[in-house]
C-alpha positions as CSV (number, residue, x, y, z in Angstrom):
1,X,128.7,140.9,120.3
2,X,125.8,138.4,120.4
3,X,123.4,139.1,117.6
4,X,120.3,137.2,117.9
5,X,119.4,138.1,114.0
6,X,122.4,136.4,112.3
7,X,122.3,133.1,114.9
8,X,118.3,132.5,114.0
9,X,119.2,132.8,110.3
10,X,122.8,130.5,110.5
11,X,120.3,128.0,112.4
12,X,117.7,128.2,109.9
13,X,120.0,127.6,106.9
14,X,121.8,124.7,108.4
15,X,118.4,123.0,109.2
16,X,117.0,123.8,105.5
17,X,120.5,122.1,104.5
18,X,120.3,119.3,106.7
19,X,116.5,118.8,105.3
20,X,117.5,119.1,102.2
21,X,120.5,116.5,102.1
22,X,118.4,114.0,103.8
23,X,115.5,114.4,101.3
24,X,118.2,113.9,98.2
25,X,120.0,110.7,99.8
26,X,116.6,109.2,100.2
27,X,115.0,110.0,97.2
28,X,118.6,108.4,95.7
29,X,118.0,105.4,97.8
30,X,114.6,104.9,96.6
31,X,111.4,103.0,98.0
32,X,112.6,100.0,100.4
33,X,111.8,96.9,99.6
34,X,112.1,93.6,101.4
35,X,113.6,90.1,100.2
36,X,112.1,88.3,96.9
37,X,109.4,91.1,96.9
38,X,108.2,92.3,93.2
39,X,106.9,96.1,94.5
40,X,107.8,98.4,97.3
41,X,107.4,98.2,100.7
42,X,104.7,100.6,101.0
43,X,102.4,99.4,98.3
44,X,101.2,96.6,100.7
45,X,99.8,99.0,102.6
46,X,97.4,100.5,100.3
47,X,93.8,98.6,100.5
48,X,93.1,96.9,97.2
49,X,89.2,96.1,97.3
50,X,86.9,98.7,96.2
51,X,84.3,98.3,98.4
52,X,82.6,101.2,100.4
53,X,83.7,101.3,103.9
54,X,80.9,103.3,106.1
């Protein structure tokens, strides 16, 4: 028999897993970073004057 219960919480568990494995391979993997660059990727984003925007 079907019981709604147990599915919801299999499904829940295997997402939290699948969360969770993803997180840990990319936090192994680390910050990408593109040829002959000195810092990560996402660093370049960040606005570096300290001016007052407004």
């Amino acid at each position: 028999m079907f019981n709604f219960d147990r599915f919801a919480r299999v499904a829940t568990a295997a997402v939290g897993a699948l969360v969770l494995s993803t997180l840990s391979v990319a936090a192994a993997v680390g910050p990408a970073m593109p040829a002959g660059a000195s810092q990560p990727a996402f660093a370049q984003l960040v606005s570096q004057d300290t001016r007052a925007h407004g």
